[in-house]
C-alpha positions as CSV (number, residue, x, y, z in Angstrom):
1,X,0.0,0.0,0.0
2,X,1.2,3.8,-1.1
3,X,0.6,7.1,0.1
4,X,-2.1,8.6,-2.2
5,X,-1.1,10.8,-4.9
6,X,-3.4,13.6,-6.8
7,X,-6.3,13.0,-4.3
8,X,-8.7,15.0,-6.5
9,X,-9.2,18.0,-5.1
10,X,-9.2,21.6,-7.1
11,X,-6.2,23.3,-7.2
12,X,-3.9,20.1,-6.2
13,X,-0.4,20.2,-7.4
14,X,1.3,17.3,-7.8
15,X,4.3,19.3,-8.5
16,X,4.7,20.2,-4.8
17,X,4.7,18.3,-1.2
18,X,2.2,19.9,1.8
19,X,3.6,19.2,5.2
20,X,0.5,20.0,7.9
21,X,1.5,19.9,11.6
22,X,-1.7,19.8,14.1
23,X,-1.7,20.3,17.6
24,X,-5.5,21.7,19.2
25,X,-5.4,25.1,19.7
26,X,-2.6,26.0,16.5
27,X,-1.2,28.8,18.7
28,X,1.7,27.2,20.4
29,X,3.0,23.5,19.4
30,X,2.0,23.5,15.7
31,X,2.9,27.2,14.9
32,X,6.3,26.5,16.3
33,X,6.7,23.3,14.7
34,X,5.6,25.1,11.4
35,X,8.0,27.6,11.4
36,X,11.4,25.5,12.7
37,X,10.5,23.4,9.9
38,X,10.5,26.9,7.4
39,X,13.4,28.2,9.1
40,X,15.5,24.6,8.9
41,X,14.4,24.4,5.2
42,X,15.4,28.1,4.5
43,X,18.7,27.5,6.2
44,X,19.1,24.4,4.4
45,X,18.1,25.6,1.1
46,X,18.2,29.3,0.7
47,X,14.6,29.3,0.7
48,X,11.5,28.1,2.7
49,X,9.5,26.8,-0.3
50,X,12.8,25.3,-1.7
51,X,12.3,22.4,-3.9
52,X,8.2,22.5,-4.0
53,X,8.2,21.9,0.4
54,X,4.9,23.7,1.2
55,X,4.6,24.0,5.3
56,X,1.5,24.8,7.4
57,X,-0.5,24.3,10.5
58,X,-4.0,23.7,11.9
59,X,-5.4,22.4,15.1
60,X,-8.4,20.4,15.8
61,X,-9.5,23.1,18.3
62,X,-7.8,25.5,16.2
63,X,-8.1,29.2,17.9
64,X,-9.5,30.2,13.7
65,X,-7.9,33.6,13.3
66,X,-5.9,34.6,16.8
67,X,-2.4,34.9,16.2
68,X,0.1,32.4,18.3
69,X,0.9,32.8,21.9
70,X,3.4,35.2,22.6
71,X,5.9,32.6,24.5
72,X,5.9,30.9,21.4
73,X,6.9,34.1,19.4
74,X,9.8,34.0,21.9
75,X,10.9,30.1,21.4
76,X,10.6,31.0,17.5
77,X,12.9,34.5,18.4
78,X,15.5,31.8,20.1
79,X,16.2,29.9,17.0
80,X,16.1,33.0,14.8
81,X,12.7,32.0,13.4
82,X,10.3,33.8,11.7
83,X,7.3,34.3,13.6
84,X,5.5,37.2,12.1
85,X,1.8,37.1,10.4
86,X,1.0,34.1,12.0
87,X,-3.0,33.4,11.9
88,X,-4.3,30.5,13.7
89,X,-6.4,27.8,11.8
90,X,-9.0,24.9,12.6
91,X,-8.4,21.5,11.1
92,X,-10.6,21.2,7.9
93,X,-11.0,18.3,5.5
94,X,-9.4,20.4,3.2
95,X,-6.3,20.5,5.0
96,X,-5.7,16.8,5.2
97,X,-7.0,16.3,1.6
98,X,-4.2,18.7,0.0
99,X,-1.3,17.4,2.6
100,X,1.3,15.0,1.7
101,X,2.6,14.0,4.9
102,X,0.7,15.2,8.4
103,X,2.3,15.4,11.5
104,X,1.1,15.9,14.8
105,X,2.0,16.9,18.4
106,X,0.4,13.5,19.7
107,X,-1.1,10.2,19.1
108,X,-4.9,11.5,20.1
109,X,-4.2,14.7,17.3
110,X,-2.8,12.0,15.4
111,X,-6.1,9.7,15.2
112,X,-8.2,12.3,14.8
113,X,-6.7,13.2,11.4
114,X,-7.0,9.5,10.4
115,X,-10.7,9.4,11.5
116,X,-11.5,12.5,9.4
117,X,-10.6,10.2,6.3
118,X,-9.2,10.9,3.4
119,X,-7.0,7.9,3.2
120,X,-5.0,9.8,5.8
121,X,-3.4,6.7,8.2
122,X,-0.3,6.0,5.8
123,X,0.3,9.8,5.7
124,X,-0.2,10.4,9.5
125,X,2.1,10.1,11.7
126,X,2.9,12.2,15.2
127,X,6.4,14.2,14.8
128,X,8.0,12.2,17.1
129,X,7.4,8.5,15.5
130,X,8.1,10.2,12.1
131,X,11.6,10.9,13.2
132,X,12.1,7.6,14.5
133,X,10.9,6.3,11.2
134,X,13.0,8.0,9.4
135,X,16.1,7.7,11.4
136,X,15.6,3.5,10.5
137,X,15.6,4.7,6.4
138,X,18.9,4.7,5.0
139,X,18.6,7.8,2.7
140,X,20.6,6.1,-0.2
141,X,17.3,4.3,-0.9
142,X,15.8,7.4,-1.5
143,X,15.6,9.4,-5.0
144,X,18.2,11.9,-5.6
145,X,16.4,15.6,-4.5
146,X,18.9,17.3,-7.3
147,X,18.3,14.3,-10.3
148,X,14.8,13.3,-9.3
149,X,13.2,16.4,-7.5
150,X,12.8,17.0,-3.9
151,X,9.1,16.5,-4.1
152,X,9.6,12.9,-5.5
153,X,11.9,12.3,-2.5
154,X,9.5,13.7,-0.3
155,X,7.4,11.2,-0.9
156,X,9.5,7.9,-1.1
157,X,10.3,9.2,2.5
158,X,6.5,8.9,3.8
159,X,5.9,5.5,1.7
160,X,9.4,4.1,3.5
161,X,8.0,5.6,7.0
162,X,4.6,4.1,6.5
163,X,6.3,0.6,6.1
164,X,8.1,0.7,8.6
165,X,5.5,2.2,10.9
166,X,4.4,-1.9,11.9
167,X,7.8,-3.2,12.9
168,X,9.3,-0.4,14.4
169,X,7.7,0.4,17.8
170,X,8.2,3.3,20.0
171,X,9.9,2.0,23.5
172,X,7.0,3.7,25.3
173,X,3.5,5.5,24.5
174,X,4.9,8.7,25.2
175,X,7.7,8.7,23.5
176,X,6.1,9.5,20.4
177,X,4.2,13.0,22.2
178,X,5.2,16.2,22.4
179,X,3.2,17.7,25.5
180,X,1.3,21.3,25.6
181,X,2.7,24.2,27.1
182,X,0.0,26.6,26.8
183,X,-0.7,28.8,29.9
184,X,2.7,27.5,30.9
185,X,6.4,29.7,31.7
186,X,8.6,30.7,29.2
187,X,11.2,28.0,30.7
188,X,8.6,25.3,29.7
189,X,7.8,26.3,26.3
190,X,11.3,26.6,25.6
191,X,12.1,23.2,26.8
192,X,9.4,22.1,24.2
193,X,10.8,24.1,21.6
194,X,14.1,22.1,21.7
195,X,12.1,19.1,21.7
196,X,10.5,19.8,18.4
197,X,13.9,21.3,16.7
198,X,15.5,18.1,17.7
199,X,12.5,16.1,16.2
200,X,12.9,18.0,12.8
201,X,16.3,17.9,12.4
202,X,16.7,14.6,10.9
203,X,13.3,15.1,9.2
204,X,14.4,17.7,7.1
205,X,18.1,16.2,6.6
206,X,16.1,12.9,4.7
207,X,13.3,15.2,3.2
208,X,16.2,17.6,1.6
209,X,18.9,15.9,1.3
210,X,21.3,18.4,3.0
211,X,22.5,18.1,6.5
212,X,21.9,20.7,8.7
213,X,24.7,23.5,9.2
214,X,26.9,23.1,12.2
């Protein structure tokens, strides 16, 4: 079994690859997660959108409209992020139709994408048990991002994640969460920031092909 392709909406293009990240509210987990990625991609390739990568957000409570919370502005400020014109969305069916590969802050986020539909399970994964995933892939089994295209590589990676997801098995259930710090200090929602940077930094290594800069 594969990953749909071209699921039929209007205005899909198959010549890009839509990353969604979902946590409830989309003003603290998945906004940061959304803009590390853009910012690791950008620093990786000279430009967020580099290669046909398309990043976004959503929550299943999303907060529709309110911008993110302001000790996530300050985690995004650490890393030298971009956190401006941030707008908070709720999770449509839209959203999972156009994404490529979702990923979420938790395993409840995480089955609540697959049970909107879709054909979302072999697309779905939460952050965490994506990068696992993808640490077991040996990237030379992947297409080339500069002779095949970045998108195509893109999504050899989810295919090779999804079957995987069966044999390799997370040493605990939370190991695969990323906890919410809203309403919490500025110490905690930094701590969860470095979290999710160190869950996306092999992530974008296999999805680009370039290692990050040291």
């Amino acid at each position: 079994m594969t990953a749909p392709e071209g699921r039929g909406i209007a205005g899909y293009d198959s010549s890009s690859f839509r990353i969604l990240h979902v946590s409830t509210g989309n003003v603290c987990r998945s906004p940061i997660t959304e803009r590390l990625t853009r910012h690791a991609l950008s620093s990786r390739l000279g430009d967020p959108r580099g290669g046909g990568l398309i990043v976004e957000s959503a929550g299943t409570w999303g907060h529709e409209g309110a911008p993110m919370e302001a000790n996530a502005e300050l985690v995004l400020a650490d890393f030298g992020a971009d956190y401006s014109g941030f707008v908070g969305r709720e999770l449509l069916d839209e959203h999972v139709i156009r994404a490529d590969l979702v990923l979420t802050a938790t395993r409840d986020h995480r089955a609540q994408v697959i049970s909107m539909g879709h054909s979302a399970g072999l697309r779905t994964f939460t952050l965490k048990e994506f990068t696992r995933l993808v640490r077991a892939i040996d990237p030379a089994t992947l297409p080339d991002p500069l002779g095949d295209g970045m998108v195509e590589r893109a999504r050899a990676l989810v295919r090779a994640a999804a079957a995987l997801r069966g044999w390799l098995l997370a040493p605990s259930a939370e190991a695969d969460e990323v906890n919410d710090p809203y309403g919490a200090p500025i110490t905690f929602f930094r701590s969860i920031g470095e979290e999710i940077n160190t869950a996306l930094d092999p992530v974008v290594t296999a999805l680009t092909g370039v290692p990050a800069r040291r």
